[in-house]
N, C-alpha and C positions, 0 to 999 in steps of 0.2 A: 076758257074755263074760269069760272069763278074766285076770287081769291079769298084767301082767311086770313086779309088782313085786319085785328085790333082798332076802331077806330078810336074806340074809347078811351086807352088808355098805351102809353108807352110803356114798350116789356119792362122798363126798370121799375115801371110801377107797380106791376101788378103782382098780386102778393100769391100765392103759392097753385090754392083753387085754380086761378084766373089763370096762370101759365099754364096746369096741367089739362085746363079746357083747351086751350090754344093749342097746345103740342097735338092732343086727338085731333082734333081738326086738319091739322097740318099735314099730320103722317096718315091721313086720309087722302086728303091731296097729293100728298106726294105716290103715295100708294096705284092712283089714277094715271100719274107722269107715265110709273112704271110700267103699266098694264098696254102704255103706247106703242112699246118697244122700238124709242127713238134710235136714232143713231148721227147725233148732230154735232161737228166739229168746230172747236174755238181755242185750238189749242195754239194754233201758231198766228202770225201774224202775217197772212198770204193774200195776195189780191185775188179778188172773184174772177169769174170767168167775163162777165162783162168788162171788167177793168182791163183784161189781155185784151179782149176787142176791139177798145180803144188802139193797138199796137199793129194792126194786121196792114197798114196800112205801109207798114215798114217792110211786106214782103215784097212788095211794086216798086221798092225804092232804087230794086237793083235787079236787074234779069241780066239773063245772055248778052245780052244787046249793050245794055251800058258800056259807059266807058269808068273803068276804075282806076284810071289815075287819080291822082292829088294834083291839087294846083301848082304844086312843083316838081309833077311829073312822074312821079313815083308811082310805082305799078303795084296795089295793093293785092295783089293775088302771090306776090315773090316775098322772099325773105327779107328782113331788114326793118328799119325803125322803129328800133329798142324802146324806145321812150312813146311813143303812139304819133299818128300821122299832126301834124299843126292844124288840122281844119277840126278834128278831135278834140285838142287842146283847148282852141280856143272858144269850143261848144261847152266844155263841160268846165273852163276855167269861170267861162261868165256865169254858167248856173252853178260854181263854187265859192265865185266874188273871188277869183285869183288870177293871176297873169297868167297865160300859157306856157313861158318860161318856166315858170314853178310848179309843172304838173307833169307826173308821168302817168300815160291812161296803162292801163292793163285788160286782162281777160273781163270776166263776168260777175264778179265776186269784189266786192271790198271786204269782207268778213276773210276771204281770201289771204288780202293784200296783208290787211292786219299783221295774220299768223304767220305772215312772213316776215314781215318787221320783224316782231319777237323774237321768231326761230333765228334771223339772222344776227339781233343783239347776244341773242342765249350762244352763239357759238361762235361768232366773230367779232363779240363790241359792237359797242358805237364811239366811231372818230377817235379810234387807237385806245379806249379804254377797254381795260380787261371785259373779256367775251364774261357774261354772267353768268355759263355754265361755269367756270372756274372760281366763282366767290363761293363764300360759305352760306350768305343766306341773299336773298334777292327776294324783295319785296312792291306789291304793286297797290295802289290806294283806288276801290271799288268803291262806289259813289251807291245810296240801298236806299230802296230798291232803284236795280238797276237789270244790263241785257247779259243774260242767260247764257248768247253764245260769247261774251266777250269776257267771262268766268270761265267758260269751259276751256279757252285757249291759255288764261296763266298758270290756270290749274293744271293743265296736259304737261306744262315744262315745269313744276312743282311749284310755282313763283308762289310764294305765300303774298295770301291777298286779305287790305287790313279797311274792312267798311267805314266810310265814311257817310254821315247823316249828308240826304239831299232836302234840300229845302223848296219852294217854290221859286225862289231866287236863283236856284242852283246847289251843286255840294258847300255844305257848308265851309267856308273859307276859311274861318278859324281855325278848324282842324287840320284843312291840307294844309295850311302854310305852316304849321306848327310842326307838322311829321315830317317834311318836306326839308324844312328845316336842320332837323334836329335827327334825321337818321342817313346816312349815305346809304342804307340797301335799298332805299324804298327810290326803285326806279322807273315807275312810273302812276300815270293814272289813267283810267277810262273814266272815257266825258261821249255823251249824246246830249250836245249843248241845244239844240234846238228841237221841241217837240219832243221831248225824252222818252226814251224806252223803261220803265212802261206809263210812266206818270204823266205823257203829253207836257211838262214845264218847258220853259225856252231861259238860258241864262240872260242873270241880269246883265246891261252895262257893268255894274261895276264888281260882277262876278267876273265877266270874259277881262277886264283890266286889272281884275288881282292874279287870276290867272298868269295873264303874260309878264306882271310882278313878279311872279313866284322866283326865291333866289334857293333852289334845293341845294342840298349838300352833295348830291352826288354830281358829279360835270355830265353823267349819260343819262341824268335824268329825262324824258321826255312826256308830252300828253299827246296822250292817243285820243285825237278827237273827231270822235265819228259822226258827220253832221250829214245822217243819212236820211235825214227829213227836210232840209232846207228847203227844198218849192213844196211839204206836202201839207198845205194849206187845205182846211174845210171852209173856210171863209173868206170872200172876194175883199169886204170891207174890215176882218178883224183880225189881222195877219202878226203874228209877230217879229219881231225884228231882233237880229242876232247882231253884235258888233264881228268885224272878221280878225280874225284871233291873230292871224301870219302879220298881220299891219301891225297889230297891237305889241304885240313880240318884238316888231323890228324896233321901236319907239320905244319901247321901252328896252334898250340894248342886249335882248332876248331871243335874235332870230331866229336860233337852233331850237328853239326848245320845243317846236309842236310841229307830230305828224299829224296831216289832214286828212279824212277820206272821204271817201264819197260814191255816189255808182248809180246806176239808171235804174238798178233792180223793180224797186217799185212805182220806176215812172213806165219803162217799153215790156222787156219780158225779163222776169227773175233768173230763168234760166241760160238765157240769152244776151243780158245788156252789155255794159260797160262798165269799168268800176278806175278810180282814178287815186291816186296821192300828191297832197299839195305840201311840200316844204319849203325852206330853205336853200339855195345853192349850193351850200356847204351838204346840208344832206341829202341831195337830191346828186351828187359827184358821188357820193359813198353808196348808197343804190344803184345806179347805174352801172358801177365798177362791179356790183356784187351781181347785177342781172345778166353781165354780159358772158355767167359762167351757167346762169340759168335757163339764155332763154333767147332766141335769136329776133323775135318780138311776137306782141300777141298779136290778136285775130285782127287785122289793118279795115278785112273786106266788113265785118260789123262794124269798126269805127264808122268805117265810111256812110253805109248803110246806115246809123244813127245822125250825122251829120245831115243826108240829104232827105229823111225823113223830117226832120227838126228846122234846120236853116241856118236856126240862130236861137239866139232864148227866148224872144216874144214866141216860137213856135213852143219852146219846154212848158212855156206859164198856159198858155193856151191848151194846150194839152192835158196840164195839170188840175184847168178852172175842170174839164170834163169828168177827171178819177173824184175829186168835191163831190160833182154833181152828184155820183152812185154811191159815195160814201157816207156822207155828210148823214142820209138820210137815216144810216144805220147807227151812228155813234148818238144821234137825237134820237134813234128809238131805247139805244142800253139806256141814257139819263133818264129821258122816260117813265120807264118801266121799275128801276131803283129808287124813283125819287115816288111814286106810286105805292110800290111797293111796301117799301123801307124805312120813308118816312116818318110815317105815319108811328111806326114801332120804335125811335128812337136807335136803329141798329146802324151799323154801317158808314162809311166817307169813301168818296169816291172822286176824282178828280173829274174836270169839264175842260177838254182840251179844243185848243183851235186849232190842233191839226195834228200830223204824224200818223200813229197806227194802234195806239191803245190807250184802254180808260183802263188807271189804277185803284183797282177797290181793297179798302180796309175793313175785315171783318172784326168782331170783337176778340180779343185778344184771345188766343188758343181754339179758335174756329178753323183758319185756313186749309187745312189738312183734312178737317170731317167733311168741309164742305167740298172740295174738289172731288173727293170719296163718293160722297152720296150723290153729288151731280152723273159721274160719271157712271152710276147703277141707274142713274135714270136714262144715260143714254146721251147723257150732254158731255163732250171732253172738252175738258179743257186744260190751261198751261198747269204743270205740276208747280203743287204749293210750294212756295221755298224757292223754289227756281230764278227766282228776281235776287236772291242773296248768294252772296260766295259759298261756295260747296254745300249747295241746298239746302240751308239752313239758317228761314226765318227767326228770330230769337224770337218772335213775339208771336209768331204760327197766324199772322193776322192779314200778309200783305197775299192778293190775287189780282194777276194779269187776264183785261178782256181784253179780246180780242177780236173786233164786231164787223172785219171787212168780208172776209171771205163767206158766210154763209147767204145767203138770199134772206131779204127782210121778213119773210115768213116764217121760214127755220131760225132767225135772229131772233123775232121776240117772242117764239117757243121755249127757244134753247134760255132766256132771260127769264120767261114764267118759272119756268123748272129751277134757276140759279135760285132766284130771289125768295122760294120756298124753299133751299135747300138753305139758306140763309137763315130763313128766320125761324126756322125748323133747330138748327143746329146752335143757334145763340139762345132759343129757349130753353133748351135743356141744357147747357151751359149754366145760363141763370139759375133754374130748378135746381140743378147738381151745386151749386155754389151757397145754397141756401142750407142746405142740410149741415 
């Protein structure tokens, strides 16, 4: 379909005429979208179905016939080892960058793992300090925009949650280490150090070293850091590089102070994978003690079943080079299509990540909301505005989450046609209304 984009001039240019020409044009097109009666989804950030095919290979990995012990005999079909089998460990310690020692694997969920953290500080401490359902106020530091469900969890236990600017660097450190500082409620923070939720950034070096600096006032302080993209590179030659936080912590005589997670989710099946937490010895005694009234251990026979799918990590990256190949091609069709679009009009910022699961776009200020809106009448859904900020509420109504894996490249740069008019549709009348 043809676009009605301005070549002539940038919307900030154009003086009143010239927008109200635009605008008709526009909600002519968009008018068109509507008449399609799409029904195209970009609300979450889910693998396609070609991506799970990549997986299927994991169901030959184990039948009747196999033998499901462990190499030290353990009969993964019976009860027993709490902390996950050692051939597990040391699968998902290496695609952690952790020792096995320092990993317990779990079910299928790290989002899971999380809200048990939490749930278990909120009602029994950490390391004999009072349980933080019993203080007066307990507070946790949200890195904006940042992930949706890791707000929905401090907010379910009321944690009051205080935004901190993220930067391309990372959150900006000035801040944490100043709050950090200077308040004992504020007990923890959420970090997606690598390929961030939703911004695609990767912390700096010397963001992950001020981190394991960090001297907070509370002794329960922790960082929750959820390095749920670590292999999910788009790029064989442009990869980024994370320093590993647990070494940095110990070196800097910090060891306690960070839970890890991690999980297969969007390497095997979402529903299905593995999910793991890397600490410290010391916190990894205090979970374990706490697991052993939870849970007699998780699923052994999927550990296994991902171990003899996999091998080792050369098989995780191999694997990984394959979900690039289908992906790759959709996050270069959203740049694309915005830079196309958008440009051209002076509207819009959007990030260009080299890997993870979403591009960050910034609308003009007090757009995010109309545009979600009218995309959604056209039949495109996507993530609700605001959703990237604590208790859904962008201050600046400007920040929207894409989310380019899961549709097929044909419905991807449909559902993109449709956005980038609902964009420049929605800033123009912004601009006209700003003018009167």
């Amino acid at each position: 379909m043809p676009k009605a984009v301005s070549e002539a001039k940038k919307y900030a240019e154009m003086n009143r005429q010239e927008l109200e020409q635009e605008i008709v044009k526009l909600k002519a097109e968009y008018k068109k979208y509507q008449e399609m009666e799409l029904s195209l989804n970009m609300a979450r950030g889910k693998p396609c179905r070609e991506q799970l095919d990549l997986s299927m290979g994991m169901m030959d990995a184990l039948n009747s016939e196999a033998d499901l012990s462990c190499e030290d005999g353990t009969d993964c079909r019976n009860y027993g080892v709490l902390d996950g089998i050692h051939e597990a460990k040391v699968l998902i310690g290496a695609m952690m960058e952790n020792k096995p020692e320092n990993i317990i694997i779990y079910g299928n969920s790290s989002l899971n793992v999380m809200y048990d953290t939490v749930s278990r500080a909120y009602t029994h401490g950490i390391m004999g300090n009072t349980p933080w359902c019993k203080l007066d106020k307990v507070k946790f530091l949200c890195p904006v925009p940042g992930y949706d469900r890791h707000f929905a969890i401090t907010e379910y236990f009321g944690i009051e949650m205080i935004p901190v600017d993220m930067t391309p660097e990372g959150p900006d450190m000035d801040q944490v280490e100043k709050l950090v500082a200077d308040d004992e409620s504020i007990k923890g923070i959420w970090c997606v150090p690598k390929y961030s939720n939703p911004q695609g950034y990767s912390y700096s070096d010397e963001t992950v070293r001020r981190f394991a600096r960090l001297r907070p006032a509370a002794r329960d302080f922790r960082i929750f850091w959820d390095n749920a993209y670590g292999v999910h590179h788009l790029y064989d030659g442009q990869q980024d590089y994370l320093i590993e936080i647990l070494e940095e912590c110990k070196k800097a005589g910090s060891p306690d102070l960070v839970y890890k997670f991690s999980s297969t989710s969007k390497i095997t099946f979402p529903g299905s994978g593995i999910a793991a937490i890397a600490t410290s010895l010391n916190n990894l005694e205090e979970i374990k003690a706490q697991l052993t009234y939870q849970t007699i251990g998780h699923d052994k026979v999927n550990q296994l079943r991902h171990v003899r799918f996999f091998g080792d990590i050369k098989g995780i990256k191999e694997h990984m080079k394959k979900h690039a190949a289908i992906i790759r091609p959709k996050f270069e069709a959203v740049e694309e299509i915005l830079d196309r679009d958008l440009t051209p009009c002076g509207i819009g910022d959007w990030t260009k990540p080299k890997g993870g699961y979403f591009i960050s776009f910034d609308a003009p200020e007090g757009c995010a909301k109309a545009i979600v809106d009218r995309a959604k009448k056209a039949g495109v859904l996507m993530t609700k505005a605001g959703a990237t900020y604590p208790y859904g509420k962008d201050p600046h109504d400007s920040n929207i989450r894409i989310a380019p894996t899961f549709p097929n490249l044909h419905d991807l740069r449909l559902a993109m046609d449709v956005f980038t008019v609902c964009v420049r549709l929605t800033a123009a009348e912004k601009m006209l209304k700003d003018m009167a």
